[in-house]
C-alpha positions in Angstrom: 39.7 57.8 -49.5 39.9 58.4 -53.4 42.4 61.2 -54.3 40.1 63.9 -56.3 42.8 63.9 -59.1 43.1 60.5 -59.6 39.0 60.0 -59.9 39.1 62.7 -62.0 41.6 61.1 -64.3 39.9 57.6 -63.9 36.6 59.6 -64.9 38.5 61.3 -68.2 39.7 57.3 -68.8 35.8 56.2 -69.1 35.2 58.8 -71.1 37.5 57.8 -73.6 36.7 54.5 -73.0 32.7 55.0 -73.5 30.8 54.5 -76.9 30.4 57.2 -79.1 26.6 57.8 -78.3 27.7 58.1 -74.5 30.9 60.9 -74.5 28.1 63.5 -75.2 26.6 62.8 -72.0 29.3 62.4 -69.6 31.5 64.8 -70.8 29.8 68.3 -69.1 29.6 66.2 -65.7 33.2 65.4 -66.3 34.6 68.7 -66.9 32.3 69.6 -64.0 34.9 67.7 -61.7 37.9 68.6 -63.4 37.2 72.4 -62.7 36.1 71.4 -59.5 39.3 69.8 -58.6 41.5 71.7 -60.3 42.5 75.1 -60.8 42.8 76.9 -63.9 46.3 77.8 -65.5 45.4 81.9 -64.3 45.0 80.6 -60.3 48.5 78.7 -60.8 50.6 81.6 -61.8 49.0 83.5 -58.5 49.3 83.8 -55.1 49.2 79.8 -55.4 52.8 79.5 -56.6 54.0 80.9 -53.0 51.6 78.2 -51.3 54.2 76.3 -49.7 51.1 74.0 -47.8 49.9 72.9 -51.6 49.0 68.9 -51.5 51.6 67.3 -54.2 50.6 64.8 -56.7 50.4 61.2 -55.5 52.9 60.6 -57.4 55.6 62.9 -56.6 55.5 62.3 -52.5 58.1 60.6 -50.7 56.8 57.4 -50.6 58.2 57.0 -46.3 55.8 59.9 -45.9 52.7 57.7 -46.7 54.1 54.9 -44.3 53.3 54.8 -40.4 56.4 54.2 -39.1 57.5 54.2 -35.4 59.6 57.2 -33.9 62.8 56.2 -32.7 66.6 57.6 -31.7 67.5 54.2 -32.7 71.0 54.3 -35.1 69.7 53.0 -38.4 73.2 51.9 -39.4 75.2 48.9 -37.1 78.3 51.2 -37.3 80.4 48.4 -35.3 83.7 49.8 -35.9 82.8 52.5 -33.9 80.5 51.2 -31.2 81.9 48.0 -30.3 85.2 49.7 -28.8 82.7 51.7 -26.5 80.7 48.7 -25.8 83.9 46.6 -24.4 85.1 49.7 -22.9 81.8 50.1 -20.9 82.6 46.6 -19.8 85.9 47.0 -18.8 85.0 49.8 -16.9 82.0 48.9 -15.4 84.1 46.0 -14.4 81.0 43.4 -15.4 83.5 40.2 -15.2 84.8 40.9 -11.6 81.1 41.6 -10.7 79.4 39.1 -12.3 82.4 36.3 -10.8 81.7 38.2 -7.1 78.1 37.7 -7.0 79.0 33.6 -7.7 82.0 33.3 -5.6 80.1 31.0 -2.8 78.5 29.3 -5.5 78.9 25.7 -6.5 81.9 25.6 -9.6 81.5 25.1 -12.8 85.5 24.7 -14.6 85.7 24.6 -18.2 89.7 23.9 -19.1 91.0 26.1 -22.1 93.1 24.6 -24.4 95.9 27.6 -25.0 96.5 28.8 -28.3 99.9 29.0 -29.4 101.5 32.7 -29.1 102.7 32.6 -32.7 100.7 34.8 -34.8 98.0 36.9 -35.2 94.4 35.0 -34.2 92.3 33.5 -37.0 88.7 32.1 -37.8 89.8 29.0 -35.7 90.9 31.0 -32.9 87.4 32.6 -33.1 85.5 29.7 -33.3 87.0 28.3 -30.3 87.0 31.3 -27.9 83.4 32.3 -28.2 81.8 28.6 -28.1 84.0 28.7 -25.0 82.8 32.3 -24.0 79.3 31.4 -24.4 79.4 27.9 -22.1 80.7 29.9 -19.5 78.7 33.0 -19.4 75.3 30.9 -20.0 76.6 28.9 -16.6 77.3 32.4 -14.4 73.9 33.0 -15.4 72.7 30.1 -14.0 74.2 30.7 -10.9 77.5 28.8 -11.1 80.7 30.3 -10.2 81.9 29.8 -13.7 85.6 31.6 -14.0 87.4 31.6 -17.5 91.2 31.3 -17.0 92.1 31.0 -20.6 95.9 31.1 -21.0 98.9 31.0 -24.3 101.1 27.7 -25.1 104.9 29.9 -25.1 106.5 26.5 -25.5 107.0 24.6 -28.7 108.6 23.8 -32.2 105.5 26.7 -33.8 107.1 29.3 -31.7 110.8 28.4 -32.9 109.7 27.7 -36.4 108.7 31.7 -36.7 111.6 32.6 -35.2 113.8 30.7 -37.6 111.8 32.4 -40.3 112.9 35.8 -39.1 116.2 35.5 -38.4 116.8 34.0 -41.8 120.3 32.5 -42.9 121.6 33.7 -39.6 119.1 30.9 -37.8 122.6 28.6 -37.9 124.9 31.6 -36.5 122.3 31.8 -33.1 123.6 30.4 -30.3 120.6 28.3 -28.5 120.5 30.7 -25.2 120.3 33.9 -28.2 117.4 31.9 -29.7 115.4 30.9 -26.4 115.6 34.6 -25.8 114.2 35.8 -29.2 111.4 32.8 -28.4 110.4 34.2 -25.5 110.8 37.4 -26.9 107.9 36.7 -29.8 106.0 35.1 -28.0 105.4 37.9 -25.5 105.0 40.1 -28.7 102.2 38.1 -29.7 100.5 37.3 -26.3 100.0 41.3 -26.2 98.5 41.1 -29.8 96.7 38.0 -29.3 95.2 39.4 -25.9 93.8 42.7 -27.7 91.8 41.2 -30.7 90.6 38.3 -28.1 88.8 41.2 -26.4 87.3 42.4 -29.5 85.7 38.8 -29.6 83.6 40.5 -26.7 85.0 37.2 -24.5 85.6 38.0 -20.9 88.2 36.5 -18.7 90.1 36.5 -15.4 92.2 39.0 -15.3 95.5 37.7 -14.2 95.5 34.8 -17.0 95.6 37.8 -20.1 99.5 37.9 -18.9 102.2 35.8 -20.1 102.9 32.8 -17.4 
């Protein structure tokens, strides 16, 4: 339907518009529907300015208001950093790995072997890329109905491990006796299974349980 102002305005436009010989006619009928449409300046200063119900211009509405849009509690914003810590919590909680590995157990195997990561740093795109191809594989074969475990593990062993160390310790890495240095090894490397274990589970990857320990 038309909005009454604007045809009144498209009518005022044609008027202008119109030949000379034809203003004189169209102009009573014209301000015939201006009046009728609109109120004079006297009815606007009354009781009309406390008229909280008044219909605003077209062009002054919230244009969402003129949209049919569903209803919906639905968070408009992702707001991750918040809800995926409650997401993995519910999982952890709700223990979903132990009962999604339960309902398989008699179930013929499907074994994917992990290739550890070594426990020498914080985890990176790499690290990413390789756990949650992984992650997927195995959840799309518990699905299925395989008895599909993920037993992921850390390589603690190895010149990437000592190499940090060495870094650390400096110019004292010559003035370590070897036994002193295994230790500190073993030391960082627990250090960064912990760390390594925490931002794997914000990857959302599940796993057995007694494989996020150090061996």
């Amino acid at each position: 339907m038309i909005n009454p102002k604007n045809q009144a305005a498209f009518a005022a436009e044609r008027a202008a518009a119109s030949p000379s010989g034809q203003i004189a006619e169209e102009r009573p009928k014209h301000d015939a529907e201006q009046a009728a449409v609109r109120p004079s300046v006297q009815d606007r200063s009354g009781p009309a300015d406390n008229d909280k119900s008044e219909v605003k211009p077209v062009m002054t509405r919230d244009f969402k208001d003129t949209l049919n849009l569903p209803k919906t509690d639905f968070p408009m914003k992702a707001n991750l950093a918040q809800r995926e810590p409650e997401m993995l919590k519910a999982w952890e909680d709700g223990k979903t790995y132990a009962r999604m590995q339960e309902k398989n157990r008699e179930a013929a195997p499907y074994i994917l072997h992990d290739g550890p990561p070594y426990a020498n740093g914080h985890i990176h795109m790499g690290h990413a890329l390789n756990k949650i191809l992984k992650d997927v594989i195995v959840k799309y074969k518990s699905m299925k109905g395989f008895s599909a475990p993920y037993i992921p593990g850390w390589d603690c062993h190895g010149l990437p491990i000592e190499l940090q160390v060495d870094k650390n310790l400096g110019d004292r890495k010559n003035e370590v006796t070897i036994l002193d240095k295994r230790q500190l090894c073993r030391e960082y490397a627990a250090e960064f299974v912990d760390i390594q274990r925490e931002e794997f589970k914000r990857l959302g990857y599940s796993a057995t349980g007694r494989s996020l320990t150090l061996p």
